[in-house]
C-alpha positions as CSV (number, residue, x, y, z in Angstrom):
1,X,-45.9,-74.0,28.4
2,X,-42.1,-74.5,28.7
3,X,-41.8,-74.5,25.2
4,X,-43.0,-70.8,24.3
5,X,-40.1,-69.2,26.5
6,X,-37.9,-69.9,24.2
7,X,-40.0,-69.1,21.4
8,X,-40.9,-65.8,22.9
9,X,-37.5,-64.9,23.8
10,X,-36.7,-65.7,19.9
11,X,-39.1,-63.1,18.8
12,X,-38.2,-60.6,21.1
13,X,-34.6,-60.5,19.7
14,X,-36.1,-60.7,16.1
15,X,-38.0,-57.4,17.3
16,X,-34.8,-55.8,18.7
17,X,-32.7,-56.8,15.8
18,X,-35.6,-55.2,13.5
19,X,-35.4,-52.2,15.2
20,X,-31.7,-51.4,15.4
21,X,-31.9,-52.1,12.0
22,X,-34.4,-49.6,11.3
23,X,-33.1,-46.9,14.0
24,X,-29.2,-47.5,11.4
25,X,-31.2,-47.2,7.8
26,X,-32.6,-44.1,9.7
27,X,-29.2,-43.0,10.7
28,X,-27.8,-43.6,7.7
29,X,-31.0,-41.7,5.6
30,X,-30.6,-38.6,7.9
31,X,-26.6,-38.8,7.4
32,X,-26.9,-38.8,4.0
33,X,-29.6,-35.7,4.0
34,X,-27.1,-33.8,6.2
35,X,-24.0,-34.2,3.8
36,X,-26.2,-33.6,0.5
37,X,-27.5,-30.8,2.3
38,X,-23.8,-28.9,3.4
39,X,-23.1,-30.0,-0.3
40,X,-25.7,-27.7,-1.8
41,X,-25.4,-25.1,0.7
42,X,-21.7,-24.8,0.3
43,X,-21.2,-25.2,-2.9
44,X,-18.9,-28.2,-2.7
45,X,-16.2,-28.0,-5.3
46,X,-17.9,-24.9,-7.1
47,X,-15.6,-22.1,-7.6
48,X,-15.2,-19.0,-9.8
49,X,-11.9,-18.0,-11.1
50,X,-11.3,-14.2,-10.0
51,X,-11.4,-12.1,-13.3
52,X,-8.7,-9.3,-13.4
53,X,-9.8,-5.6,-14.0
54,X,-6.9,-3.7,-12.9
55,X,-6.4,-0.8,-15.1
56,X,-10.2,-0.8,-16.0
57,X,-12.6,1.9,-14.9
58,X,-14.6,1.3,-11.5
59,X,-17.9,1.1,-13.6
60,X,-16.2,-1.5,-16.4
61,X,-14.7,-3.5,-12.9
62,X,-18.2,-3.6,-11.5
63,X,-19.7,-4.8,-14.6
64,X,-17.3,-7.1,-15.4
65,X,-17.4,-8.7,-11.9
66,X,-21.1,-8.8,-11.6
67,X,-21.4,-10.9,-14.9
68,X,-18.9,-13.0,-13.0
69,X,-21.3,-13.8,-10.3
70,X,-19.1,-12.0,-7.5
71,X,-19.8,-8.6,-5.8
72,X,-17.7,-5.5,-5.9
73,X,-16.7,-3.0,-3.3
74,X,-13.9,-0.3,-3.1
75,X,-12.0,-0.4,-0.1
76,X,-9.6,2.6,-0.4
77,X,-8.1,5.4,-3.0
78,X,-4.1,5.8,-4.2
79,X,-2.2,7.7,-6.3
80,X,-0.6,6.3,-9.5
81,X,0.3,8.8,-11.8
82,X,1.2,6.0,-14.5
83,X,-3.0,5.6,-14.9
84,X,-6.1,7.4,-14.8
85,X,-8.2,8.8,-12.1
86,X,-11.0,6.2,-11.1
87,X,-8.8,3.2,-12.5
88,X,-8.3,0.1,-10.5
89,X,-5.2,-0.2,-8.9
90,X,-5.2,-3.6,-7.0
91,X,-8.1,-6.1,-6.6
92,X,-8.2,-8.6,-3.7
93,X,-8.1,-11.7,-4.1
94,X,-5.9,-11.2,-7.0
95,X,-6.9,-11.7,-10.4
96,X,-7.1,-16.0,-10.9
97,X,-7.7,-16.6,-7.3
98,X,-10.7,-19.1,-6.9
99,X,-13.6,-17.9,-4.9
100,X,-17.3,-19.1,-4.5
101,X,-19.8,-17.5,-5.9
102,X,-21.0,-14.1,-4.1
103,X,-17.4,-14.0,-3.1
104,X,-16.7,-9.1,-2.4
105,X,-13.7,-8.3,-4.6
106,X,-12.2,-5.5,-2.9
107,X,-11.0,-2.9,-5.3
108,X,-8.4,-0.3,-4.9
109,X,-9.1,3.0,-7.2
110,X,-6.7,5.6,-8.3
111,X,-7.9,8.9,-6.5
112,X,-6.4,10.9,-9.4
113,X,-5.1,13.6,-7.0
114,X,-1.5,13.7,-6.1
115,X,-0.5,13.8,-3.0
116,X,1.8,16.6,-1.7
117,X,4.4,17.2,1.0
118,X,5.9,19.9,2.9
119,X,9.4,20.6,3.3
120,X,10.3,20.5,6.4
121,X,12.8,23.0,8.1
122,X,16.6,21.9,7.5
123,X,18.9,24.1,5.7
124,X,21.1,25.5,8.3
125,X,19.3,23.5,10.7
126,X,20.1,20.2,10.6
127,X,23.0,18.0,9.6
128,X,23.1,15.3,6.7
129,X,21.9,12.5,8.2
130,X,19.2,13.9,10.0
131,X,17.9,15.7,6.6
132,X,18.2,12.6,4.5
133,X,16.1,10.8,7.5
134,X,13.7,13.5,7.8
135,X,12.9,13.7,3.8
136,X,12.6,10.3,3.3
137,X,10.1,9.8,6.0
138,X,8.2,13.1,4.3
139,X,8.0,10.9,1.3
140,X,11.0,12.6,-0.8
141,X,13.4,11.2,-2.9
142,X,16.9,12.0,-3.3
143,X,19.9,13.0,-5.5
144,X,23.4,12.0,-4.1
145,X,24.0,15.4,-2.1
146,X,26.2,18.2,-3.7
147,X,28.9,19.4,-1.7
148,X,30.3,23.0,-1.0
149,X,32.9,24.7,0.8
150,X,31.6,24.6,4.6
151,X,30.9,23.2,8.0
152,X,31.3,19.1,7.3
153,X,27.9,17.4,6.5
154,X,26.1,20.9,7.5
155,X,22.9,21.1,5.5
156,X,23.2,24.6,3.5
157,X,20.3,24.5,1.1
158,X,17.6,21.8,0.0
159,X,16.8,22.2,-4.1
160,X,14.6,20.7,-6.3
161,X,15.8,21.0,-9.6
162,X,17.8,24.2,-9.9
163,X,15.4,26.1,-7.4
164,X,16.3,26.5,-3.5
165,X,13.5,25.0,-2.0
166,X,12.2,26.9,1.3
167,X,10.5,25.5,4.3
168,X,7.1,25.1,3.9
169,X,7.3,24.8,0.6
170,X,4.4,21.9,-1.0
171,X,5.7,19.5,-3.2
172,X,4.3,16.1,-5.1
173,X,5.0,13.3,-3.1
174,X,8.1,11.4,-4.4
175,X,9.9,14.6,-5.2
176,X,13.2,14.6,-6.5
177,X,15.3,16.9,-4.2
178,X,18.7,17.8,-3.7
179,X,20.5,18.4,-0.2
180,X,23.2,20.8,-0.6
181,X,26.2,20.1,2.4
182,X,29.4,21.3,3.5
183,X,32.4,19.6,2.6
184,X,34.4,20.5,5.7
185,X,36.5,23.3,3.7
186,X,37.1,26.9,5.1
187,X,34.6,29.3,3.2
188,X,37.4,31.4,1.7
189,X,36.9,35.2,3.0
190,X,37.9,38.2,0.2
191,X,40.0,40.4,1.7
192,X,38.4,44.2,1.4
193,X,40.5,47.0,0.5
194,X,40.5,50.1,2.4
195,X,39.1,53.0,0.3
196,X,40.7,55.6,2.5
197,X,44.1,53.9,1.2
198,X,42.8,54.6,-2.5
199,X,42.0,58.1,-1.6
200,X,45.1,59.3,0.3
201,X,47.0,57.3,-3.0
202,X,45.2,59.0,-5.3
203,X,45.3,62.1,-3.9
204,X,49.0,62.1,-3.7
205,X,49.3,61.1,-7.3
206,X,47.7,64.0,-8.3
207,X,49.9,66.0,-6.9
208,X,53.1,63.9,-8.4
């Protein structure tokens, strides 16, 4: 009887050691299952390379992008007067970026209308640096300003072109305009003549 103890203690730790091993080979099968799995499901180390289609129509971008395994949406409208309307912009990601498969490209489409501005209220209203400010923020550009006899750095006229532009007055975005200032000089006055002077004189050189 003494001698089975030890013989069933022997094949209880076989037992235990048989099953840890199993419960690790099972650990080991299921780990193995998870990462093949997050492999397939993720793509792992599968990527597209972002075609570029800027310049090309929205239709030719779609096309070109669904061949390529990726979707295509437009997320907003610009102006570029340099292409035509319903031309790609900008893309993002950018062209050559690497993306998964099913990856939106966000595209960016010239709205083919440009955008215009209104000149705001500033001849003999505001000073230089407050016009330059004001336009700028309106979307204008500008020439260096042209100076004339007058008040220092007083705004006279705004022009675009040779034209005296009015307020109110719509213009393209990115204008080209000119702010006309005074150059702190003294508008010279012309001295008027008296016509009763020329009558008396030349009624008295008649009668000479």
């Amino acid at each position: 009887m003494t001698e089975s103890k030890p013989r069933k203690k022997r094949a209880n730790l076989i037992r235990l050691l048989i099953h840890l091993a199993l419960m690790m080979v099972t650990f080991i099968i299921i780990l193995m299952l998870v990462f093949r799995w997050l492999n397939i499901y993720t793509r792992h180390g599968k990527y597209i390379e972002v075609p570029s289609v800027t310049g090309l129509s929205q239709e030719e971008a779609e096309s070109i992008l669904t061949a390529g395994k990726l979707k295509a949406e437009v997320s907003d409208f610009q102006f570029d007067r340099n292409m035509e309307a319903g031309a790609v912009i900008r893309q993002q990601p950018e062209a050559g970026a690497h993306v998964k498969d099913g990856r939106t490209i966000y595209l960016t489409l010239n709205s083919g209308k440009e955008p215009m501005r209104t000149v705001p209220d500033l001849a003999d209203n505001s000073s230089l640096r407050a016009a330059e400010s004001r336009l700028r923020i309106e979307g204008f550009r500008l020439t260096e300003p042209v100076r004339i006899d007058g008040d220092l750095d007083w705004v006279y006229e705004i022009r675009y072109g040779d034209s005296i532009v009015k307020a109110g007055t719509e213009l393209p975005e990115g204008s080209l305009l000119t702010i006309v200032v005074g150059n702190g000089q003294e508008v010279e006055q012309e001295e008027e003549t008296d016509s009763t002077m020329i009558i008396e004189y030349d009624f008295f050189g008649d009668g000479l």
